[in-house]
C-alpha positions in Angstrom: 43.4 -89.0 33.4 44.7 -90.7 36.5 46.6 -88.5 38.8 49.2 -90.2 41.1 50.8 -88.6 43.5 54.3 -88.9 44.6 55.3 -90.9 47.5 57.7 -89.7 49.8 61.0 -91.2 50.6 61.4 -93.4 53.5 63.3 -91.7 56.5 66.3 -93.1 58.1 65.7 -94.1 61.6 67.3 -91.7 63.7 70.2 -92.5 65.7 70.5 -93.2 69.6 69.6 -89.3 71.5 68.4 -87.5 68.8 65.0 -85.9 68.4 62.9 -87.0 66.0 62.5 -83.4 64.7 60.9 -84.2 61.5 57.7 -86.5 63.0 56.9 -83.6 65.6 56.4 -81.5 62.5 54.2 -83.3 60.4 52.4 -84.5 63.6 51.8 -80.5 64.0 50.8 -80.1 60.5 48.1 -83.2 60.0 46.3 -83.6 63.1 43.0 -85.9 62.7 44.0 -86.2 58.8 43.2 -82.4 58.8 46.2 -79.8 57.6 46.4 -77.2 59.8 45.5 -74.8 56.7 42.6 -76.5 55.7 41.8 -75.8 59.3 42.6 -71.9 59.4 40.2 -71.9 56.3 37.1 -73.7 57.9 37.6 -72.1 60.6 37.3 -68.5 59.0 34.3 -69.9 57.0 32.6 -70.9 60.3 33.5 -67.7 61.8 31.8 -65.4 58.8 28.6 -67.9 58.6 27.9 -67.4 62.2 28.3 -63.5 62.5 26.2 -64.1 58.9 23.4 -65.9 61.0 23.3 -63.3 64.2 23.2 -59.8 61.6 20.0 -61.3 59.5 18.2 -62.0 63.1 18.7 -58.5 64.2 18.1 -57.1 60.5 15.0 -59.2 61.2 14.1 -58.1 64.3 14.5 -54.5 63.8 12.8 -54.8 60.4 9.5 -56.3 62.2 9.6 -53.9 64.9 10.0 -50.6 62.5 7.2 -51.6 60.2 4.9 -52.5 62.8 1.9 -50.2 63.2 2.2 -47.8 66.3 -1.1 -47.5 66.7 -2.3 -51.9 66.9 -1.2 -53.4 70.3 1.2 -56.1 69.9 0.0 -59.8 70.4 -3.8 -58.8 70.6 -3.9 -56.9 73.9 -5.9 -54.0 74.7 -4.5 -50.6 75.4 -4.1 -49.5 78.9 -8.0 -48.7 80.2 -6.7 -45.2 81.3 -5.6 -43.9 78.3 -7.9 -41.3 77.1 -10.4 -42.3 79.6 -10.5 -38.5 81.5 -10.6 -37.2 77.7 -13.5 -39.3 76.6 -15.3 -38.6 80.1 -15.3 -35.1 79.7 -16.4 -34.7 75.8 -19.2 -37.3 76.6 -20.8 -34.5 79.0 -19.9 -31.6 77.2 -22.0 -34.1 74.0 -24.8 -34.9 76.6 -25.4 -31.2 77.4 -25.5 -30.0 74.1 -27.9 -32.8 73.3 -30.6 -32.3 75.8 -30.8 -28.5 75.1 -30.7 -29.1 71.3 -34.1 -27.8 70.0 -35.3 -27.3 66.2 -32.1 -25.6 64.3 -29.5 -26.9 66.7 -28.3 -29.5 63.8 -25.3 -27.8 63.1 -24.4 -27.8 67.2 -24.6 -31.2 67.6 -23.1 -32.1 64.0 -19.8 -30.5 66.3 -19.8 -33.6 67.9 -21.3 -36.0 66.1 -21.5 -35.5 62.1 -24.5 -37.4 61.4 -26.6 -35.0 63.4 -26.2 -32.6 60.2 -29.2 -35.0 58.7 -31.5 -34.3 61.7 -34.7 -32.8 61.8 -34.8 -31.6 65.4 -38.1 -30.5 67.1 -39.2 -28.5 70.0 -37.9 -25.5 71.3 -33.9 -24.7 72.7 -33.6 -25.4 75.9 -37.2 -27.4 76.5 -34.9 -30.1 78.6 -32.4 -27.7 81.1 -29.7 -29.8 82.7 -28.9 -28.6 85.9 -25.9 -30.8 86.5 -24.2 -33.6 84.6 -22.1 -36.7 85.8 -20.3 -39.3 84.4 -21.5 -42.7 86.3 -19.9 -44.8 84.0 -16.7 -45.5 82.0 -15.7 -48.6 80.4 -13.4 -49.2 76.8 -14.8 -51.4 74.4 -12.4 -51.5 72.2 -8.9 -49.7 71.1 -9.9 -46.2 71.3 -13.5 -46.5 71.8 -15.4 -45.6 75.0 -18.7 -46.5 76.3 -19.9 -43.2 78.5 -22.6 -43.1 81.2 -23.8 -39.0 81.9 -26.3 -38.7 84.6 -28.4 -35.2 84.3 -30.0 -33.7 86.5 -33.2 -32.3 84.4 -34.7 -29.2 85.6 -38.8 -29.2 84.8 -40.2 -27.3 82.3 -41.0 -24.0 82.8 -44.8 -22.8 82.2 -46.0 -21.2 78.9 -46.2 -17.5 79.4 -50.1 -16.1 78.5 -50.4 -13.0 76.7 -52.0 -10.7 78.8 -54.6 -9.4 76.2 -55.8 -13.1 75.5 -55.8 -14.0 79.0 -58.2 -10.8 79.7 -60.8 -11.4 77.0 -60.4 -15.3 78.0 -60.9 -14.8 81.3 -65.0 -15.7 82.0 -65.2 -17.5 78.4 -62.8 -19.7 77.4 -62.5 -21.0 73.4 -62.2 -24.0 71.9 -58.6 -23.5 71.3 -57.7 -22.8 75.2 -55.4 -25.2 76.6 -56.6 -26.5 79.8 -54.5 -30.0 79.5 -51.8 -30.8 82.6 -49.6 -28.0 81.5 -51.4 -25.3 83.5 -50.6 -27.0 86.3 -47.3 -27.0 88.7 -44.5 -27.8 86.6 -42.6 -31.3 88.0 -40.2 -31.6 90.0 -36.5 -32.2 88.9 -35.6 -35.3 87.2 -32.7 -37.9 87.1 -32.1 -39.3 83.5 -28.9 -41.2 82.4 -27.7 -41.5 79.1 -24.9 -43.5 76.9 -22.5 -41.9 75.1 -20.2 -44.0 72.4 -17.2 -42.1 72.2 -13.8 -42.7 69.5 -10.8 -40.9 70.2 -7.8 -41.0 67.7 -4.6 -38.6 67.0 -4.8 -35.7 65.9 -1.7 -34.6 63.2 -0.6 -31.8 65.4 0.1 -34.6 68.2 -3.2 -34.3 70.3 -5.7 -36.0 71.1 -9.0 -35.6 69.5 -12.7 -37.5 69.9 -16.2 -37.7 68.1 -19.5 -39.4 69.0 -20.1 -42.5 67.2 -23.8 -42.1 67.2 -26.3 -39.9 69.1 -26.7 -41.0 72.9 -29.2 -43.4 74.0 -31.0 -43.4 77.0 -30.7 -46.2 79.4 -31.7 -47.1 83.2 -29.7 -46.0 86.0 -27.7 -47.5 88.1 -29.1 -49.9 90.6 -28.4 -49.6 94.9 -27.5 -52.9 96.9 -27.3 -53.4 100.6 -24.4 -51.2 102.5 -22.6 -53.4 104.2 -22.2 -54.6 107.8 -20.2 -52.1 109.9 -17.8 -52.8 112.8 -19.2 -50.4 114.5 -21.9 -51.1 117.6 -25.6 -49.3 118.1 -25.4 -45.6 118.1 -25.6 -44.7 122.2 -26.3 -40.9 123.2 -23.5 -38.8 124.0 -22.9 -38.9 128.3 -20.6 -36.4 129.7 -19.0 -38.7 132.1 -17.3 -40.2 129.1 -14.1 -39.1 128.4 -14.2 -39.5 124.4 -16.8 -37.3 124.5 -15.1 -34.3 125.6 -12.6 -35.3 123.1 -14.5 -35.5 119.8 -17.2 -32.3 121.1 -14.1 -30.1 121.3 -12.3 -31.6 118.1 -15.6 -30.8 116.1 -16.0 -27.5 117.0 -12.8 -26.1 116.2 -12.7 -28.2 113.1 -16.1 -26.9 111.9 -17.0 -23.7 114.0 -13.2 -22.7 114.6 -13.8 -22.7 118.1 -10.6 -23.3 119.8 -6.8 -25.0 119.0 -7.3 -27.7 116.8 -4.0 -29.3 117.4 -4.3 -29.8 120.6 -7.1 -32.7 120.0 -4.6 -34.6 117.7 -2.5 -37.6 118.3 1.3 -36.8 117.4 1.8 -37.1 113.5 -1.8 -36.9 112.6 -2.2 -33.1 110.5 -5.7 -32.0 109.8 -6.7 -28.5 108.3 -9.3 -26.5 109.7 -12.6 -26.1 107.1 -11.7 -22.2 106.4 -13.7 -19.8 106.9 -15.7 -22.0 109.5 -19.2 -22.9 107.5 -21.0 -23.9 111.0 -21.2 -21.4 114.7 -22.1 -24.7 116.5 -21.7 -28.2 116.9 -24.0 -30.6 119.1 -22.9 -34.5 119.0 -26.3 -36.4 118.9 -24.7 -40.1 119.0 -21.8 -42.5 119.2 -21.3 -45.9 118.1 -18.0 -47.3 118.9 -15.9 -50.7 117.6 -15.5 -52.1 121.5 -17.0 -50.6 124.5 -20.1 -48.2 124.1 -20.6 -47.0 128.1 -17.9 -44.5 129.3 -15.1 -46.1 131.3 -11.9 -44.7 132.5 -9.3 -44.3 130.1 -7.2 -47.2 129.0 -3.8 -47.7 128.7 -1.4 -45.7 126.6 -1.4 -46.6 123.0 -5.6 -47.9 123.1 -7.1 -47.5 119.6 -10.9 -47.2 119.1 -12.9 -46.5 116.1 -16.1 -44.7 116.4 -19.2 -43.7 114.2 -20.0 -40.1 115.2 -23.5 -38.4 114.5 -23.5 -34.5 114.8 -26.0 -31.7 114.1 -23.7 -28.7 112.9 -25.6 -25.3 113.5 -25.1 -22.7 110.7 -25.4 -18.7 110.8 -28.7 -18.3 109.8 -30.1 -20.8 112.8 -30.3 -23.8 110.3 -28.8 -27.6 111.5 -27.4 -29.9 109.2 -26.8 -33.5 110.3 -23.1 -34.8 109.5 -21.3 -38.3 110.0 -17.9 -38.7 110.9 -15.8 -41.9 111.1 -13.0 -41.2 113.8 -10.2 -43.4 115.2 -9.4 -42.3 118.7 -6.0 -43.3 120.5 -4.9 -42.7 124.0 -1.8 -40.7 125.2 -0.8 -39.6 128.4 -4.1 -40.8 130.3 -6.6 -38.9 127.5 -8.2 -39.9 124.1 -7.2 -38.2 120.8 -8.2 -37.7 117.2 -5.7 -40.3 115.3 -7.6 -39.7 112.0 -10.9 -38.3 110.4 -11.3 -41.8 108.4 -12.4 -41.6 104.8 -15.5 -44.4 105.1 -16.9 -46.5 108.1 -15.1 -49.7 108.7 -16.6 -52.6 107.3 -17.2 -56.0 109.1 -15.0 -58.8 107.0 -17.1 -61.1 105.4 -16.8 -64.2 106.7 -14.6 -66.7 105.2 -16.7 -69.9 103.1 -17.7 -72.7 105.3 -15.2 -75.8 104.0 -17.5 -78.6 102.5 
């Protein structure tokens, strides 16, 4: 069926200075062939898609963020390398110890920190390897949670079998064929320094801690290696001469820093604080050598505000008569026509390498 639609009635034109009232309303109400409530009505739909659009990306957003795992790093980087690192360090050695003084029966100890030890056969006596002291040398993270641990112990040697006194009698002129006389009567060694790697996991625990377990039982691996020190700034070492005022400065610094002899503040340039060592470990100190970044023979004192850093060489003399020979690295600074202590520096100062050669 074939709808037609009623056409309206010409208008009258107006007459001479009236408005044309009737045009300015339909030109309000069909603008671009658009009625102004087919507009209101796009518009709204518009409006509600939009605000539609914006909710499912945040719905989305805070969807993918709640069910992500807390415990995989995002975008496939590593966790911080601190975290857990002091953790790991410390049951790595506690491990190591337990380890080297395992001895035949000591499964159970070392299944504490590693489970599969519960399937060892452990030989020798408790305590056959002593460590003295223990040391992490090494700490690196392999992977989320896992940590590669370095202990260095300090072994003490093995202590000599103990003879029974009635065998060692009737032994004494005639020994028999089952008499020991291998290396082991001999002087035991002397200490040893081993070093041992220690895998390490650490997860948490359901109380909110955090707990770790070797992966594996350690294995032993070479120490670390030494390299050349490097070049100091610092000149060659020159005997101490009392004509030279720094002298004076750094004996009398020294020994009331280490023997308590005398004001130590007075030695100090103006906002530099040192501490005394308490109680004073040393009744005398002799200053053996020098070796200073600029001049090395004693001149006058420069002007006001004159920094120098020196390399000082010291035999410090305990109560028992004993010397023990001590490095300091000083910076000296003059004030009021004298040199003073500026700082007790934490390492020599080290020549700058010297910058490439351009091709």
């Amino acid at each position: 069926m074939k709808i037609l639609s009623k056409q309206p009635a010409p208008e009258a034109a107006p007459e001479a200075g009236n408005e044309p009232t009737t045009g300015a309303r339909d030109d309000a109400h069909e603008l671009g062939g658009w009625s102004t409530g087919a507009q209101a009505n796009t518009t709204t739909l518009v409006r509600w898609v939009t605000w539609a659009a914006i909710c499912g990306s945040i719905l989305l957003s805070l969807g993918t963020f709640l069910t992500r795992p807390t415990d995989t790093p995002s975008s496939g980087q590593q966790p911080p390398a601190g975290t857990g690192a002091q953790g790991a360090a410390g049951f790595a050695t506690l491990y190591a110890s337990e380890y080297l003084l395992a001895g035949k029966g000591d499964e159970g100890r070392l299944a504490a920190y590693y489970p599969g030890a519960a399937t060892l056969r452990l030989e020798g006596s408790r305590g056959r390897l002593t460590p003295s002291q223990l040391t992490v040398t090494r700490l690196r993270q392999t992977g989320p949670g896992i940590w590669s641990v370095i202990v260095a112990a300090r072994l003490q040697p093995p202590s000599p079998p103990v003879e029974n006194d009635d065998v060692k009698g009737k032994d004494r002129d005639s020994p028999g064929p089952d008499t020991d006389t291998g290396a082991d009567t001999g002087p035991p060694q002397g200490e040893s320094v081993r070093y041992f790697q220690v895998p390490v996991a650490s997860a948490p625990r359901a109380d909110g801690s955090t707990g770790y377990v070797a992966m594996s039982l350690p294995a032993e691996v070479a120490g670390p290696g030494t390299v050349d020190g490097p070049h100091t700034i610092y000149g060659t070492p020159q005997p101490p001469h009392d004509r030279d005022p720094r002298v004076k400065t750094i004996r009398s610094f020294l020994a009331a820093y280490l023997a308590g002899d005398g004001d130590l503040d007075r030695y100090l340039a103006p906002r530099t604080r040192l501490t005394r060592i308490a109680p004073a470990p040393y009744t005398a100190v002799d200053l053996t050598s020098l070796a200073a970044d600029g001049p090395a023979e004693a001149t006058p004192v420069p002007p006001d505000g004159t920094v120098q850093r020196l390399l000082v060489s010291v035999r410090a003399r305990a109560a028992d008569g004993t010397t023990l020979p001590l490095t300091y690295a000083l910076t000296l600074k003059t004030r009021a026509g004298r040199w003073e202590i500026a700082s007790l520096d934490g390492a020599p100062e080290a020549r700058p390498a010297p910058a490439p050669s351009s091709p």
